[in-house]
PALUMZA-703681 format. One line per field, with one value per residue (C-alpha): residue in three letters; x, y, z negated. Coordinates in steps of 0.001 Angstrom, whole numbers. Example, Ala and Ser with C-alpha at 12.3 -4.5 7.8 and 13.67 -1.06 7.14 Angstrom:
<atoms>
type = ala	ser
east = 12300	13670
north = -4500	-1060
up = -7800	-7140
</atoms>
This chain:
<atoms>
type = unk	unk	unk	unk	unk	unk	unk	unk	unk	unk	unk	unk	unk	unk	unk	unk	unk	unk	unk	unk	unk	unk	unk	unk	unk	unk	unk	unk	unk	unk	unk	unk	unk	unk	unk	unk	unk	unk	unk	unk	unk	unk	unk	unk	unk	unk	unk	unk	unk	unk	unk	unk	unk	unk	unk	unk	unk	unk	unk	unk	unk	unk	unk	unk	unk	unk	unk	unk	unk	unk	unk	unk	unk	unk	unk	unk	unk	unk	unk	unk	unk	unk	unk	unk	unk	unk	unk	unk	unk	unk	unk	unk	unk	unk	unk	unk	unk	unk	unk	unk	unk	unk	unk	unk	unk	unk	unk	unk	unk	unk	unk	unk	unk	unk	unk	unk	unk	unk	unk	unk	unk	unk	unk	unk	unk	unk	unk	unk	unk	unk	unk	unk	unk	unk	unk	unk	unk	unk	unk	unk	unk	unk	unk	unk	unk	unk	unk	unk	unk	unk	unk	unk	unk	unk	unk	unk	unk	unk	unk	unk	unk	unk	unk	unk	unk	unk	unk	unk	unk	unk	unk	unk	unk	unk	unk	unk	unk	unk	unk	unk	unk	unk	unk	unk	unk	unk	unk	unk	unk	unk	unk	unk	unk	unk	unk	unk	unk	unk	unk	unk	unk	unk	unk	unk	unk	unk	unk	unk	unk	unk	unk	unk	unk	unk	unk	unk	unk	unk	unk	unk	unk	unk	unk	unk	unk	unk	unk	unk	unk	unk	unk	unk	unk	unk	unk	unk	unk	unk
east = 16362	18697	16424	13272	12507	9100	9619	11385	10583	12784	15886	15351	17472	20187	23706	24340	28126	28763	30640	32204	36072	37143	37903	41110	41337	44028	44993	48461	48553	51801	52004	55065	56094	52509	50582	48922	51185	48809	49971	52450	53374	56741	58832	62100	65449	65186	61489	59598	57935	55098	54121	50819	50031	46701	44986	41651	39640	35847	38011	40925	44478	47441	50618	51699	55774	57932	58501	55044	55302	57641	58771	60519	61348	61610	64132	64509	67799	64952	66624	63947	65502	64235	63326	64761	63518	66418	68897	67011	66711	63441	61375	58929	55700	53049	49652	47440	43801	39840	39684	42991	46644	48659	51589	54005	57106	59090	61130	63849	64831	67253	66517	69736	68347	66263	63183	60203	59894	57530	57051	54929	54128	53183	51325	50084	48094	47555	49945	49193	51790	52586	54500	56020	58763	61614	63094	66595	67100	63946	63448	60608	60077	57641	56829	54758	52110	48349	46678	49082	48527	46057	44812	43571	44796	47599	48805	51719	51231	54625	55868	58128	58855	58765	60129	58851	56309	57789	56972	59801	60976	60063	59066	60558	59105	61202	59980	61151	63729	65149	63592	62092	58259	57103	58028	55967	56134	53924	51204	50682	50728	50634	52634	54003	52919	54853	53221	51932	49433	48283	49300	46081	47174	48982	49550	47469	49371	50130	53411	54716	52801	49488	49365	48398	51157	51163	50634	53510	55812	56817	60021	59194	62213	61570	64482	63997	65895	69158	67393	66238	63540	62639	59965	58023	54258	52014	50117	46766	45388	41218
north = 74138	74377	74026	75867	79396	80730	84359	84237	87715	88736	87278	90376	93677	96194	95814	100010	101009	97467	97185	94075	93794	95787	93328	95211	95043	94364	93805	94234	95750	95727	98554	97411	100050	101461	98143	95819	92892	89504	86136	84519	88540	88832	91608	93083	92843	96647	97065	100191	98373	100467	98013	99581	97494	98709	98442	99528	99821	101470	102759	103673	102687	103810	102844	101207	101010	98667	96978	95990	94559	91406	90519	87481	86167	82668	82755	80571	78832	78249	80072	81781	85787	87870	91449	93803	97358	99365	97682	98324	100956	101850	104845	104506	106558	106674	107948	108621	107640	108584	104740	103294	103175	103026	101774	102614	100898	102746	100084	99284	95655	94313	90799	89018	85623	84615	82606	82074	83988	84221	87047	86791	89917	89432	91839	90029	86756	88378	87219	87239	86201	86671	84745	86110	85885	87415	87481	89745	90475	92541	90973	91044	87691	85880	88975	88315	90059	89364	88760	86970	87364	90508	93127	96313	96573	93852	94197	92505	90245	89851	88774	91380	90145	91604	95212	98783	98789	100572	103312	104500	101993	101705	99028	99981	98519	97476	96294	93027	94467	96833	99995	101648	102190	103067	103903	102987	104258	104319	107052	104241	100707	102017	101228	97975	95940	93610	90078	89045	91056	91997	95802	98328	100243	98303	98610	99707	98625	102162	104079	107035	109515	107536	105803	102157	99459	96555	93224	91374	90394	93523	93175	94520	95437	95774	97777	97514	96452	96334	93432	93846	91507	90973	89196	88819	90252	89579	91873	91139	93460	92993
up = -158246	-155151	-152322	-153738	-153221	-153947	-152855	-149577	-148977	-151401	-148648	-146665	-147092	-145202	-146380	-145151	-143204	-142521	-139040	-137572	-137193	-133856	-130417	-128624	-124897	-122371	-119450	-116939	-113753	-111519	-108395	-105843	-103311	-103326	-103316	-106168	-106792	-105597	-105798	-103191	-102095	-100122	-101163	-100628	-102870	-104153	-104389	-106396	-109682	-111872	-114724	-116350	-120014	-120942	-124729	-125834	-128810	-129776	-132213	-130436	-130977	-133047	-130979	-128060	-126574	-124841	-127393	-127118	-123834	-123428	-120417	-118980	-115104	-113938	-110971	-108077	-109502	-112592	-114958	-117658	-117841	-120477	-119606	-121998	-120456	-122630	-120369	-117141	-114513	-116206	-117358	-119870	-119835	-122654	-122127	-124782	-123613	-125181	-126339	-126046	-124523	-121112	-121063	-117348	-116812	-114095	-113005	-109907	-110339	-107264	-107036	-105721	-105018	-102285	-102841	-105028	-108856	-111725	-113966	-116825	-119135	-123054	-125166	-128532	-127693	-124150	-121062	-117525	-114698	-110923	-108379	-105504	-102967	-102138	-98577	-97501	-94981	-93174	-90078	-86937	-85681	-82860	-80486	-78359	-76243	-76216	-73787	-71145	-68540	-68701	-66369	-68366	-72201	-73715	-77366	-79466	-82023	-84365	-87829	-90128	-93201	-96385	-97259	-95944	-93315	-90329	-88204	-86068	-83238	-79280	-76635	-73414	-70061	-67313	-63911	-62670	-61248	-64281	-63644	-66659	-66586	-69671	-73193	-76223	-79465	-83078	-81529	-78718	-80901	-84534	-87679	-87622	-91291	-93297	-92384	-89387	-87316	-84105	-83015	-83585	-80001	-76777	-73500	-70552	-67499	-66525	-65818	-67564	-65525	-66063	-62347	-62584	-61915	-59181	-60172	-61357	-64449	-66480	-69409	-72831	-74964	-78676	-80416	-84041	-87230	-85438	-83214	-79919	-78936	-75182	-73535	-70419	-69353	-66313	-65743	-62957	-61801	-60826
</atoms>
């Protein structure tokens, strides 16, 4: 009868080769101008894009293209665009992995509008998504030096929006009454980084030949970016 079993050992035995259906594995990775895309990221209008789609398998994987990865981009205006990578400025790499697939878009988008998008990559079931900003043009905003007033070391805390971090530009110092005193450059305050941030060198309060100035308010002239930025220091000395 259903329900009665009088050898129960006799349940027991190997079923031999049997394997369990394969689980694939993927993920998306986007690269912009050098850097891993995070959320809320400011970038230029013509930025560098590498779009890496990724698939794995314990028992490896027969294909994987483009056509594989589908693409759209919410805009600011919130338009949905579809991504169709035969029509854009992209290059397609395929590399054949040990366990899997890699997938590298190439791509150099120019994003037109200003403001806040959302690009969200398919592949299968799998999606993942990014939101980011874009801001034209480059700019350097609230300069300002830090400490001030100071006496031995000052530095200059700024703003630069998004786009190419930049290492050629100069802060000139001017007495109070014009003269030039000192020239900074990238060896003195290092690169200057898209966001806000403090400089890593600054000032020391010394001339050009290494003598230490008087006490009194110094001009700082920031040519950058086709702006020129100007602002006032005190310097004390002990």
């Amino acid at each position: 009868m259903p329900g009665d079993d009088f050898f129960p050992a006799n349940n027991e035995g190997k079923v031999e080769n049997l394997k369990l259906p394969d689980k694939f594995k993927r993920s998306f990775s986007i690269v912009v101008n050098g850097e891993h895309l995070q959320q809320g990221d400011y970038i230029s209008q013509r930025p560098q894009w590498v779009i890496e789609a990724l698939i794995t398998s314990e028992r490896g994987i027969e294909n994987l293209d483009s056509l594989s990865v589908i693409a759209s981009i919410l805009l600011p205006n919130g338009l949905l665009k579809p991504i169709v990578w035969k029509y854009e400025a992209a290059e397609i790499l395929l590399e054949k992995l040990e366990n899997g697939r890699k997938l590298s878009i190439q791509w150099l988008p120019f994003f037109e509008q200003e403001g806040s998008y959302k690009i969200q990559l398919n592949m299968d079931s799998y999606s993942e998504s990014w939101v980011f900003e874009v801001v034209k043009p480059q700019k350097i905003t609230r300069v300002l030096n830090y400490p001030n007033p100071f006496s031995r070391f000052t530095q200059f805390h700024y703003t630069l929006s998004a786009g190419e971090n930049i290492d050629q530009f100069n802060v000139q110092i001017f007495s109070i009454t014009g003269l030039l005193v000192r020239q900074l450059s990238q060896e003195d305050l290092g690169s200057l980084k898209v966001g806000t941030h403090l400089t890593v060198g600054g000032w020391d309060g010394k001339d050009t030949f290494g003598d230490k100035l008087a006490t009194g308010i110094y001009i700082y002239k920031l040519a950058i970016l086709n702006q020129q930025i100007m602002g006032k220091m005190v310097l004390i000395n002990p």
